[in-house]
PDB file with one MODEL, atoms N, CA, C and O in Angstrom:
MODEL        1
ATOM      1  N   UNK A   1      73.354 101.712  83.476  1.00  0.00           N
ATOM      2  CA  UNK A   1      74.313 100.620  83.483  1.00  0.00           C
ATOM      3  C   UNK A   1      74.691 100.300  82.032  1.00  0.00           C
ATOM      4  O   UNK A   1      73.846 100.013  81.184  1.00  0.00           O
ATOM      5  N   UNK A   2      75.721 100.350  81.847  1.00  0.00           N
ATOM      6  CA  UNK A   2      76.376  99.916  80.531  1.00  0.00           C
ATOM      7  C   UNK A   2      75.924  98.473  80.015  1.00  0.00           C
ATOM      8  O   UNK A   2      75.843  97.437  80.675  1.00  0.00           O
ATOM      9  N   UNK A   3      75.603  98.717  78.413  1.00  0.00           N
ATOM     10  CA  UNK A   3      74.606  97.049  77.662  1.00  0.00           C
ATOM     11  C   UNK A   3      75.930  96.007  78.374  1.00  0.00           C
ATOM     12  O   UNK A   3      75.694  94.878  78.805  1.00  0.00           O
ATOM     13  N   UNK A   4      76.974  96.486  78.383  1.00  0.00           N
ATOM     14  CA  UNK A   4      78.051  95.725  78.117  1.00  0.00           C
ATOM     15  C   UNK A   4      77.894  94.431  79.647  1.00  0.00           C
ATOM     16  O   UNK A   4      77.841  93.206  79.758  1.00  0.00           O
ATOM     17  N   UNK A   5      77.868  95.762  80.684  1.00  0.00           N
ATOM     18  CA  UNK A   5      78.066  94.860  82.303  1.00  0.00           C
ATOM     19  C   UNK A   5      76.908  94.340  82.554  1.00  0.00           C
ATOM     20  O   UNK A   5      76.865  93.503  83.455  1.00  0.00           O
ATOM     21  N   UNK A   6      75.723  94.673  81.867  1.00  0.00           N
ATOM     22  CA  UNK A   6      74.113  94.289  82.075  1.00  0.00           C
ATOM     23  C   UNK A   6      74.460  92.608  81.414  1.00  0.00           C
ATOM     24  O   UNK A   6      74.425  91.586  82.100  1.00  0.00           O
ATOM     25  N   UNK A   7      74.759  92.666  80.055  1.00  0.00           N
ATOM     26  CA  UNK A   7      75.174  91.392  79.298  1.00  0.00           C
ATOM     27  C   UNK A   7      76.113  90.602  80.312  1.00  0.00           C
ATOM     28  O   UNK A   7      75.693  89.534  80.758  1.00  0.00           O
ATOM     29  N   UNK A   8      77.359  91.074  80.696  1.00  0.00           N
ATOM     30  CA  UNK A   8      77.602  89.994  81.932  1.00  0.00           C
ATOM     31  C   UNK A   8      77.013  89.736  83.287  1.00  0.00           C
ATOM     32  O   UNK A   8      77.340  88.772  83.980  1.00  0.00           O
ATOM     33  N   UNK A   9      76.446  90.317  83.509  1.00  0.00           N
ATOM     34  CA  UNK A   9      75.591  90.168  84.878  1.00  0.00           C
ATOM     35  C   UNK A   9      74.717  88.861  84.487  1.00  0.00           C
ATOM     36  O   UNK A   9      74.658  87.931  85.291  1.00  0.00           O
ATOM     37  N   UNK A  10      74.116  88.804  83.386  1.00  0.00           N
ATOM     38  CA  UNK A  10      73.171  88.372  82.809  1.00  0.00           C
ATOM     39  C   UNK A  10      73.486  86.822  82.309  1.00  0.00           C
ATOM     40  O   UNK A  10      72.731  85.852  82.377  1.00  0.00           O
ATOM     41  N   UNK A  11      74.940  86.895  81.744  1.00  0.00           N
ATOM     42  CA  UNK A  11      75.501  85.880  81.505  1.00  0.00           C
ATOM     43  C   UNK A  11      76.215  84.821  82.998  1.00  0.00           C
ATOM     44  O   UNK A  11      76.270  83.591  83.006  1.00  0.00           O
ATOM     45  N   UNK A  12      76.596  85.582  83.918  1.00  0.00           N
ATOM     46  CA  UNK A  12      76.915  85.273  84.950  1.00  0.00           C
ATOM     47  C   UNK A  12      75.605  84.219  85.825  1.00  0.00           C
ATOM     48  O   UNK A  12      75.895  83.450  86.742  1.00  0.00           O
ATOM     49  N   UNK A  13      74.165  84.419  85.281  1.00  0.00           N
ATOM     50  CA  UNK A  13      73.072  84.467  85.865  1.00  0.00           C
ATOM     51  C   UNK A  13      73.077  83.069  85.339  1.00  0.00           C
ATOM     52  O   UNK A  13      72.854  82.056  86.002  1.00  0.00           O
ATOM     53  N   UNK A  14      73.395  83.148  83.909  1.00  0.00           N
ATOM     54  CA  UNK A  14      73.255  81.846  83.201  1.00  0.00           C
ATOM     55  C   UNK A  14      74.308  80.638  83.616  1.00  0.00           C
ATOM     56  O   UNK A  14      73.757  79.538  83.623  1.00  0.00           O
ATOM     57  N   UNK A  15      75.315  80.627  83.865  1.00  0.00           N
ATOM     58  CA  UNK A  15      76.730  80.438  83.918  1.00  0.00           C
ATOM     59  C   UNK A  15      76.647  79.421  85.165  1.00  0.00           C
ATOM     60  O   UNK A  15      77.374  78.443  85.334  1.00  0.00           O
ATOM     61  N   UNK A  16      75.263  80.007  86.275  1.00  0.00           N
ATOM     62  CA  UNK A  16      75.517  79.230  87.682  1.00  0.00           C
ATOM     63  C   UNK A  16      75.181  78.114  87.300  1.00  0.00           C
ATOM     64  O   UNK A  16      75.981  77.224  87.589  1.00  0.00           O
ATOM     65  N   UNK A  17      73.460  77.544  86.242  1.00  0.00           N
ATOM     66  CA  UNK A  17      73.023  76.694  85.708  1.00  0.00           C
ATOM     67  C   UNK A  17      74.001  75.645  85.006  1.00  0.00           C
ATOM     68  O   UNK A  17      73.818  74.429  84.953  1.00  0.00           O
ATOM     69  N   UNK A  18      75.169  76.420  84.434  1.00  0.00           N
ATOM     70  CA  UNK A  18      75.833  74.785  83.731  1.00  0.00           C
ATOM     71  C   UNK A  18      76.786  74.218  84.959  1.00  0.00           C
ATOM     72  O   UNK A  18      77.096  74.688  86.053  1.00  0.00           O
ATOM     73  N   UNK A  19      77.168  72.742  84.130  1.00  0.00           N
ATOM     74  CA  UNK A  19      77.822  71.586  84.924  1.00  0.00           C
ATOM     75  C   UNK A  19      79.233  72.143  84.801  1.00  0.00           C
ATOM     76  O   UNK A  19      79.914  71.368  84.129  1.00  0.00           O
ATOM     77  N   UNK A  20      79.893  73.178  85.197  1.00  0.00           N
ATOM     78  CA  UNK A  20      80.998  73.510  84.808  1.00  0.00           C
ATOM     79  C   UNK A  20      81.511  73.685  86.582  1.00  0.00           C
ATOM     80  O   UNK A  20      80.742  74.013  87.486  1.00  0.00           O
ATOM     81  N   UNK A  21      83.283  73.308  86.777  1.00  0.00           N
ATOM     82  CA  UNK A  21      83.621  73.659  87.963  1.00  0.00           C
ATOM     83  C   UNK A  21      83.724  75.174  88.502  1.00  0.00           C
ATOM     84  O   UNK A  21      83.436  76.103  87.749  1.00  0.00           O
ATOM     85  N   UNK A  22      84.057  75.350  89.554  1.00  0.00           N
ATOM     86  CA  UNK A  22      84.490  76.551  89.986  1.00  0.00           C
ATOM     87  C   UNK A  22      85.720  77.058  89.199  1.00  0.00           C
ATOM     88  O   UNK A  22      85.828  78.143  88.626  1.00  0.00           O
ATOM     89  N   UNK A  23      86.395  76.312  89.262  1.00  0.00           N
ATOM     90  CA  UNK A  23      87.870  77.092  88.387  1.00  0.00           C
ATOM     91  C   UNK A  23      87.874  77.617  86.917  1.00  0.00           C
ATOM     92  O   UNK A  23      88.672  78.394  86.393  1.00  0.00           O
ATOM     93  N   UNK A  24      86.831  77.028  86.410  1.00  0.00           N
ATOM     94  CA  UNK A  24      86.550  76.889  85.187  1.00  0.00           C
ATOM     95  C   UNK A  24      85.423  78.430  84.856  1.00  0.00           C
ATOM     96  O   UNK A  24      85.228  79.184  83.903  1.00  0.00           O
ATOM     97  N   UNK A  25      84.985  78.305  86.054  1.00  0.00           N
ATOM     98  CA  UNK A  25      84.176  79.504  86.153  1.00  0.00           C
ATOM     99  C   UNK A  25      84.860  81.149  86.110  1.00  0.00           C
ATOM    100  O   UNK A  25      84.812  82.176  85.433  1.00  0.00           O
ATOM    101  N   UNK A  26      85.480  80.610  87.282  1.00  0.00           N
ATOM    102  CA  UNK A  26      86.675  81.987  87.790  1.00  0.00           C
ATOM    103  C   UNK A  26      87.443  82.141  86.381  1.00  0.00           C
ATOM    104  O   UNK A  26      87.505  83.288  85.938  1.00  0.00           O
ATOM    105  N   UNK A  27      87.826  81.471  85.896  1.00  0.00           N
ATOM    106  CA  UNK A  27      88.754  82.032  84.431  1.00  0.00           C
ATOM    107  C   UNK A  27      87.664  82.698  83.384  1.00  0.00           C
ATOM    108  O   UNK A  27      88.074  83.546  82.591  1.00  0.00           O
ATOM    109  N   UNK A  28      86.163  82.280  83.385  1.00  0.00           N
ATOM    110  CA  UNK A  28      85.355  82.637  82.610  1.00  0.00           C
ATOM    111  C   UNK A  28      85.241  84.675  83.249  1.00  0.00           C
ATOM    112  O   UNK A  28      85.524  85.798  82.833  1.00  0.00           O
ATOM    113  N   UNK A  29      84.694  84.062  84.348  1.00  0.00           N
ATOM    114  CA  UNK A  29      84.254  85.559  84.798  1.00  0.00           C
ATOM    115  C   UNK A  29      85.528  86.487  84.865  1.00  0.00           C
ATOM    116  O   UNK A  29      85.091  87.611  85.112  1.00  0.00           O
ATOM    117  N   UNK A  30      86.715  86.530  84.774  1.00  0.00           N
ATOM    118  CA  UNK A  30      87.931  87.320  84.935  1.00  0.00           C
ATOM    119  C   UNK A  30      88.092  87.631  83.871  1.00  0.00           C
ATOM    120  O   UNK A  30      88.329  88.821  83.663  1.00  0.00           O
ATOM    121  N   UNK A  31      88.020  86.533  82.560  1.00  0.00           N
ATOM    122  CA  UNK A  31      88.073  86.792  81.294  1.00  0.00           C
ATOM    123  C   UNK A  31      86.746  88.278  81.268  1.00  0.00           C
ATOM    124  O   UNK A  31      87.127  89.400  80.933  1.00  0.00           O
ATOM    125  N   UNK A  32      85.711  88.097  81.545  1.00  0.00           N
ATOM    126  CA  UNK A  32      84.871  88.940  81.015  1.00  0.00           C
ATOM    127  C   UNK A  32      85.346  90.521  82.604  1.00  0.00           C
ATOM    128  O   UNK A  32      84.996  91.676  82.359  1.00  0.00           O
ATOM    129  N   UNK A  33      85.840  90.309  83.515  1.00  0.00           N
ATOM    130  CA  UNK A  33      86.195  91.215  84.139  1.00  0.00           C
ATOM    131  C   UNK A  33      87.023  92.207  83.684  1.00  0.00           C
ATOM    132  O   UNK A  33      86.944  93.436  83.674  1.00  0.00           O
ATOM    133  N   UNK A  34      88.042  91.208  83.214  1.00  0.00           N
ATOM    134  CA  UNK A  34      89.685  92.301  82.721  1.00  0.00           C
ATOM    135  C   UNK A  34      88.969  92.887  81.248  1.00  0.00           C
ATOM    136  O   UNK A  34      89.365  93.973  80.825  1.00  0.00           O
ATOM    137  N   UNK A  35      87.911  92.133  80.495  1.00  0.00           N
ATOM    138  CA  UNK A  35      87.732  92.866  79.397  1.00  0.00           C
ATOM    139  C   UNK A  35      86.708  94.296  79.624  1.00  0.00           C
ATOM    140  O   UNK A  35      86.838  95.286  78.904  1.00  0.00           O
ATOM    141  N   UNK A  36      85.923  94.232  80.482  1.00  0.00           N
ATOM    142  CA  UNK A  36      84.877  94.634  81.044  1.00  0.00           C
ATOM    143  C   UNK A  36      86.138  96.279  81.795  1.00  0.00           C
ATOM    144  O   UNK A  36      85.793  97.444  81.594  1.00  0.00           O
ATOM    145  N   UNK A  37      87.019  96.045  82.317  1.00  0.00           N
ATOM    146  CA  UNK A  37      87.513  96.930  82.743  1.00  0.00           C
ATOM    147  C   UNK A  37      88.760  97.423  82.136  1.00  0.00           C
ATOM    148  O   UNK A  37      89.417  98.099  82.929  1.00  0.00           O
ATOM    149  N   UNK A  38      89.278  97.290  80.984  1.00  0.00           N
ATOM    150  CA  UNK A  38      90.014  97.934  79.924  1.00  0.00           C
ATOM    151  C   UNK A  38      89.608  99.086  79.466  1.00  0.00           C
ATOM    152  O   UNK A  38      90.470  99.959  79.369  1.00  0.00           O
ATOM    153  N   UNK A  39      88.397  99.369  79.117  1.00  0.00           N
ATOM    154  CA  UNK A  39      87.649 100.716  79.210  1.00  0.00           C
ATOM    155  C   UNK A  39      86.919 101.297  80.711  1.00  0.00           C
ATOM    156  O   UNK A  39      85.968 100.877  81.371  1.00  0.00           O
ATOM    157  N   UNK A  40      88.223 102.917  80.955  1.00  0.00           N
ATOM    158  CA  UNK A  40      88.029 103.230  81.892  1.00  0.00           C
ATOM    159  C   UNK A  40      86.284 103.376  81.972  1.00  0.00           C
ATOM    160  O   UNK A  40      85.647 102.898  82.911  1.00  0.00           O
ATOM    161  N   UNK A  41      85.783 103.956  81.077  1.00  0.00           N
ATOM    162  CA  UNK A  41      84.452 104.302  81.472  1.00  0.00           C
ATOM    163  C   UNK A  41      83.525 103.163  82.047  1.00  0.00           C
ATOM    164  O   UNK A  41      82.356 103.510  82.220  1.00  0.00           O
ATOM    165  N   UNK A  42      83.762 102.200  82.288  1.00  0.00           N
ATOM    166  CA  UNK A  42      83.431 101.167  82.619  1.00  0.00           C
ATOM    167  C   UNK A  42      83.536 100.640  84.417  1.00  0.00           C
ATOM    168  O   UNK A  42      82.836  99.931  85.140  1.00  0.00           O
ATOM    169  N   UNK A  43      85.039 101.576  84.632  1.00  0.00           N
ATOM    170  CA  UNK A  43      85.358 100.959  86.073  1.00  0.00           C
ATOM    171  C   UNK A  43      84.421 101.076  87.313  1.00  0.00           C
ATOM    172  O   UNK A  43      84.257 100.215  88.178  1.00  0.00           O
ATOM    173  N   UNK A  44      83.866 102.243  87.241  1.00  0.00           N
ATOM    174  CA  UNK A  44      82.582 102.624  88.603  1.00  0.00           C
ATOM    175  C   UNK A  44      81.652 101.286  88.133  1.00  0.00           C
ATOM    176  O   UNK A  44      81.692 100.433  89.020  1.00  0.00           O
ATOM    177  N   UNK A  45      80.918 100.922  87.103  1.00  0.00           N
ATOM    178  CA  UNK A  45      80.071  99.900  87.453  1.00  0.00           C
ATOM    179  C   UNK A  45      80.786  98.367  87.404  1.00  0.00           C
ATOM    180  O   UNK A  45      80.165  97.325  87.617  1.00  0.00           O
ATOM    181  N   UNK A  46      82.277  98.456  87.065  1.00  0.00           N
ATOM    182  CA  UNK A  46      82.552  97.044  87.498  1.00  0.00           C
ATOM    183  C   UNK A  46      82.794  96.801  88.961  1.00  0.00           C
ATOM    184  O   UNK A  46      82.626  95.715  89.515  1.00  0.00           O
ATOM    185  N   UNK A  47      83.259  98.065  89.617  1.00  0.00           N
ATOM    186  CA  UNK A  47      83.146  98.472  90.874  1.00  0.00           C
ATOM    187  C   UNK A  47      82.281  97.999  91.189  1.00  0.00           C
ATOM    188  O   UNK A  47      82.542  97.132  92.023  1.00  0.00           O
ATOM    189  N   UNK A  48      81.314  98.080  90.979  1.00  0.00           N
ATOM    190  CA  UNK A  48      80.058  98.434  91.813  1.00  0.00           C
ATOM    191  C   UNK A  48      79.067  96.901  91.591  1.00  0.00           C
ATOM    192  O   UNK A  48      77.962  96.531  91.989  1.00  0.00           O
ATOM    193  N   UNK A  49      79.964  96.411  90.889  1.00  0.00           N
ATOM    194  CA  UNK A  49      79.470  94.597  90.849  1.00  0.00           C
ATOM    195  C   UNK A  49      79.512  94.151  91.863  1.00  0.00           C
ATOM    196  O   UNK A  49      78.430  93.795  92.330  1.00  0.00           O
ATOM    197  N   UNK A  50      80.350  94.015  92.427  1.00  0.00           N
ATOM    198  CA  UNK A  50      80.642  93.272  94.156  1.00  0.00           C
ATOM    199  C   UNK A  50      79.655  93.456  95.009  1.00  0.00           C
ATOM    200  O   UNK A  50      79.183  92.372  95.353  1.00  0.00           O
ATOM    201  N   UNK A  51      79.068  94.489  95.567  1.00  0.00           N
ATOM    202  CA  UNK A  51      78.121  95.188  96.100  1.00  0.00           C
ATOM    203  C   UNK A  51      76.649  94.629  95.691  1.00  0.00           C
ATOM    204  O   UNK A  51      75.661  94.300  96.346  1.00  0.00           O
ATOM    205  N   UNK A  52      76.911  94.668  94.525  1.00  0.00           N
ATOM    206  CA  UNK A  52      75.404  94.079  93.746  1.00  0.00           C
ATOM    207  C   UNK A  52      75.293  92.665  93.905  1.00  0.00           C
ATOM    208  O   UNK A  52      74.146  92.257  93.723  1.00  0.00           O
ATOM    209  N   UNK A  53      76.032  91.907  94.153  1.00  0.00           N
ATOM    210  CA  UNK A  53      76.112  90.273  94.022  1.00  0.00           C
ATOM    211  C   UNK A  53      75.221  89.546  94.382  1.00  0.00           C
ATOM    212  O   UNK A  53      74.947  88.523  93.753  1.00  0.00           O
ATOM    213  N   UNK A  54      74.521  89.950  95.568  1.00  0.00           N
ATOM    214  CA  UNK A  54      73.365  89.643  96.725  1.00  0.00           C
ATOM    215  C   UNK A  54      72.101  89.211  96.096  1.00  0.00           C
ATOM    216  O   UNK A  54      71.500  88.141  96.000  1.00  0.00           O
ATOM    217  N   UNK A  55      71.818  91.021  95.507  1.00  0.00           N
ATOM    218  CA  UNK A  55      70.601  91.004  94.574  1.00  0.00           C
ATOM    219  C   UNK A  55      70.662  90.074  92.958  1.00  0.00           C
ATOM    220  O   UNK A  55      69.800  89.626  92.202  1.00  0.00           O
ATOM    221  N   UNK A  56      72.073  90.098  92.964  1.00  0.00           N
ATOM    222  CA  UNK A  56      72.309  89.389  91.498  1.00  0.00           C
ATOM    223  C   UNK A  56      72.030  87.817  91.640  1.00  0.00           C
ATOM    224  O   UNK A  56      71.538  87.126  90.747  1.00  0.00           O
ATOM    225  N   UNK A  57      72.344  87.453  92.655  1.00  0.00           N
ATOM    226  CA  UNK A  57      72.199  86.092  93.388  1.00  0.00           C
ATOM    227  C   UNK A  57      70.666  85.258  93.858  1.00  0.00           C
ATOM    228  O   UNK A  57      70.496  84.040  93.924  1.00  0.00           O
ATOM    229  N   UNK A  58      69.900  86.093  94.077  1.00  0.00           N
ATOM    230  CA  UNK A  58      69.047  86.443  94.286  1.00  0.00           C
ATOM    231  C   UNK A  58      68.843  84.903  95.827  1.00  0.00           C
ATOM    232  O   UNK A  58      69.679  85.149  96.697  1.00  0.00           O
ATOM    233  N   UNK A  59      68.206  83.925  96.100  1.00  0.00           N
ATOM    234  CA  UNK A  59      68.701  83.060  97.590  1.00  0.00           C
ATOM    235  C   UNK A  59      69.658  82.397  97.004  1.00  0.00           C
ATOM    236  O   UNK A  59      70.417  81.872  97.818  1.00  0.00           O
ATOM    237  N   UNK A  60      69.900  82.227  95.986  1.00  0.00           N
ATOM    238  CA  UNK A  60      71.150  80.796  95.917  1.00  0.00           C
ATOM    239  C   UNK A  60      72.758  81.842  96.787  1.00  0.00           C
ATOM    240  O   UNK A  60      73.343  82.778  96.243  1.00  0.00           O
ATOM    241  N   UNK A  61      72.964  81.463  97.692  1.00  0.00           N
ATOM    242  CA  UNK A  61      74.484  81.782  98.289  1.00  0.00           C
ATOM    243  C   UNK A  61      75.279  81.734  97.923  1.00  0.00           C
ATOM    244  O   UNK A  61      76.205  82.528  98.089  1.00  0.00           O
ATOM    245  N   UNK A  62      75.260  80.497  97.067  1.00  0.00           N
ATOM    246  CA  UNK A  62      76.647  79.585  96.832  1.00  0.00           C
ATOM    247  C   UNK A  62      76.879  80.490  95.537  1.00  0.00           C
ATOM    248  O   UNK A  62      78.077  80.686  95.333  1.00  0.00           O
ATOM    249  N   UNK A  63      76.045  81.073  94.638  1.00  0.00           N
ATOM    250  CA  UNK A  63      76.323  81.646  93.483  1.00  0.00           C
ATOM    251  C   UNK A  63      77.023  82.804  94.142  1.00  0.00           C
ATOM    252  O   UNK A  63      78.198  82.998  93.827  1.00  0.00           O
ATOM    253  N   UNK A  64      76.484  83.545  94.962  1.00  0.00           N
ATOM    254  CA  UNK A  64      76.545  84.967  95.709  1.00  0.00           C
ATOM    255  C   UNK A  64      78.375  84.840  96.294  1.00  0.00           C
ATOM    256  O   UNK A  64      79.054  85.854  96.129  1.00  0.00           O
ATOM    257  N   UNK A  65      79.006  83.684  96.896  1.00  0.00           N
ATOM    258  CA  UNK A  65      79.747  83.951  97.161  1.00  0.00           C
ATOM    259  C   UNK A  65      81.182  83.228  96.406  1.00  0.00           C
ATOM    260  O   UNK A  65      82.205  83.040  97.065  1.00  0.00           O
ATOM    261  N   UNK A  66      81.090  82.922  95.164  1.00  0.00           N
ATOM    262  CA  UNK A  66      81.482  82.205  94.482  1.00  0.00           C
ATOM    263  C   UNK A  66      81.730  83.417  93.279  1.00  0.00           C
ATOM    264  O   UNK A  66      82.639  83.131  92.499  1.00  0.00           O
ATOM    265  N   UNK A  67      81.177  84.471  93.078  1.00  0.00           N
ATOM    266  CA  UNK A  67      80.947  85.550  92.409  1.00  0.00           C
ATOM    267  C   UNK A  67      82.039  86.659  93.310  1.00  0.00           C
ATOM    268  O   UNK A  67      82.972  87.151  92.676  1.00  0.00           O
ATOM    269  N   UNK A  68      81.913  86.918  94.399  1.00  0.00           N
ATOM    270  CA  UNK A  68      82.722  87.524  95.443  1.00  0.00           C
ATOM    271  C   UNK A  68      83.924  86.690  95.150  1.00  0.00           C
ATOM    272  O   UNK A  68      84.937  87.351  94.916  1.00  0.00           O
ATOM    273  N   UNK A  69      84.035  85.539  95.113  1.00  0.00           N
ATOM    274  CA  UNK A  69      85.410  84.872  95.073  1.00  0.00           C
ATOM    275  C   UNK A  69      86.122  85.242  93.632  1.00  0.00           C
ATOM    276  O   UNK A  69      87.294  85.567  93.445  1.00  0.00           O
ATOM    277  N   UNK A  70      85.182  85.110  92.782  1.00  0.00           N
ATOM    278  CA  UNK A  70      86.068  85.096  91.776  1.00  0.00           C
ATOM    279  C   UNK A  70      86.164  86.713  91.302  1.00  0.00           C
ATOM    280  O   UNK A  70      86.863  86.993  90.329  1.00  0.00           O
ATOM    281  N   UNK A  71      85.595  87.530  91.870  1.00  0.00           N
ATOM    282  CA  UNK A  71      85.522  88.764  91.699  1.00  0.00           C
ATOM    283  C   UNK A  71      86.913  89.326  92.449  1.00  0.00           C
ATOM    284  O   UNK A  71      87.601  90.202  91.926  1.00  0.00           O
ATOM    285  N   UNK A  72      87.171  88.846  93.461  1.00  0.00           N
ATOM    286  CA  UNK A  72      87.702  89.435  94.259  1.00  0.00           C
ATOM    287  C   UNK A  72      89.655  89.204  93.691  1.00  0.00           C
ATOM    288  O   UNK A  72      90.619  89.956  93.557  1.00  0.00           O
ATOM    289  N   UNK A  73      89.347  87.544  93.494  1.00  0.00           N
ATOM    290  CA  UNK A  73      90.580  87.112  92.982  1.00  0.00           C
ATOM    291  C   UNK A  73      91.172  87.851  91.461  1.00  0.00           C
ATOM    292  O   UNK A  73      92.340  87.972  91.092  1.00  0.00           O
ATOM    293  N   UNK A  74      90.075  88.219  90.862  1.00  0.00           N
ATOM    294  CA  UNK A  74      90.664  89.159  89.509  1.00  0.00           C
ATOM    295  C   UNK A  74      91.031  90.045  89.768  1.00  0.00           C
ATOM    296  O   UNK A  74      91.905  90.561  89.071  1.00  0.00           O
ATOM    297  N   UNK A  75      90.382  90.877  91.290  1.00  0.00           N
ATOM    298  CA  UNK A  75      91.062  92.311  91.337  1.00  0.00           C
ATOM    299  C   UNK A  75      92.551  92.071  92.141  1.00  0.00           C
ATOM    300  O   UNK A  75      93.630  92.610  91.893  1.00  0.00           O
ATOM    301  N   UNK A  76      92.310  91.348  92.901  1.00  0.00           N
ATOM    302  CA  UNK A  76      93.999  91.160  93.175  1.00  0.00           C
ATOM    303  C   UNK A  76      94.986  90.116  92.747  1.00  0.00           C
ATOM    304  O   UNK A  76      95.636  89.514  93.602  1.00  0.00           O
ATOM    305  N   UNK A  77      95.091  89.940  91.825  1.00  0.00           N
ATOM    306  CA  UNK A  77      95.573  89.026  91.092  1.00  0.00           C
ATOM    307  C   UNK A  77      96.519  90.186  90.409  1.00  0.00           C
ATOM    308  O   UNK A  77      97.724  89.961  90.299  1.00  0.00           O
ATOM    309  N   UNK A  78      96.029  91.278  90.010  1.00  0.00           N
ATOM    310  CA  UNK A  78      96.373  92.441  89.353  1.00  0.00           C
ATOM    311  C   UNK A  78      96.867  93.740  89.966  1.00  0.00           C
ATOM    312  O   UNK A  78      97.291  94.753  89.411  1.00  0.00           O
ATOM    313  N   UNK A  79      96.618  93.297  91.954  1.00  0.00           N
ATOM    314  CA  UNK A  79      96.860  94.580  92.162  1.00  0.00           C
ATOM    315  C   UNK A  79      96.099  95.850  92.662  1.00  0.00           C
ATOM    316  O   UNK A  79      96.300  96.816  93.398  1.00  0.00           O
ATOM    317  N   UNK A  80      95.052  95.298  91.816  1.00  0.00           N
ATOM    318  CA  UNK A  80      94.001  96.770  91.839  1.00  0.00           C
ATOM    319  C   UNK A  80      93.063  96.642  93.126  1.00  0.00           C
ATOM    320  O   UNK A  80      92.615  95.570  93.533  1.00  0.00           O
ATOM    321  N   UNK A  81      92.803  98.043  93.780  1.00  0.00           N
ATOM    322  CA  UNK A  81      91.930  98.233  94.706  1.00  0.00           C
ATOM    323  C   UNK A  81      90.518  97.588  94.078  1.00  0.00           C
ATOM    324  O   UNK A  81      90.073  97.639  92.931  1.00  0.00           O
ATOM    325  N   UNK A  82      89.974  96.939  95.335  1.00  0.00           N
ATOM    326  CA  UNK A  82      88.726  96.287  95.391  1.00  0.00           C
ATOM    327  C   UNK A  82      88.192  97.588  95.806  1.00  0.00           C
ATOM    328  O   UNK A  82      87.474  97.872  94.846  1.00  0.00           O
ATOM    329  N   UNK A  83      88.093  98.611  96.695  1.00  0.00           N
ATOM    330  CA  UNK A  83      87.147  99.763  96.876  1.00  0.00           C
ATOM    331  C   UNK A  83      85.959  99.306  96.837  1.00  0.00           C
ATOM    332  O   UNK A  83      85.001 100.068  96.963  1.00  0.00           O
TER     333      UNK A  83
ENDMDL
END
């Protein structure tokens, strides 16, 4: 796994902990999505974030599907296959 998507996974982990809204969130994580996927070599494991969310989540839900949301909204916002 690339330092790069490990560092946002990681940051994402941190991110559920602050007092910050959802919207506020979704612009954070898209920001680090669209940068995260500018380098093709990158796209199979940003891919492959969605899938992972569960384990990334680990019981909190609300992180788990709040991550799917805002995951989902960057890829079509743009267009691009979710795959």
């Amino acid at each position: 796994m690339s330092v790069l998507v490990r560092q946002f996974l990681e940051f994402f982990v941190m991110l559920q902990a602050e007092p910050i809204l959802p919207p506020q969130k979704a612009l954070i994580v898209r920001a680090f999505l669209d940068s995260l996927w500018r380098k093709a070599a990158t796209h199979a494991m940003v891919l492959s974030l969605r899938p992972m969310s569960a384990r990334l989540s680990g019981l909190n839900v609300i992180a788990e599907s709040e991550f799917n949301a805002f995951f989902d909204l960057s890829f079509s916002s743009l267009n691009r296959p979710i795959v």
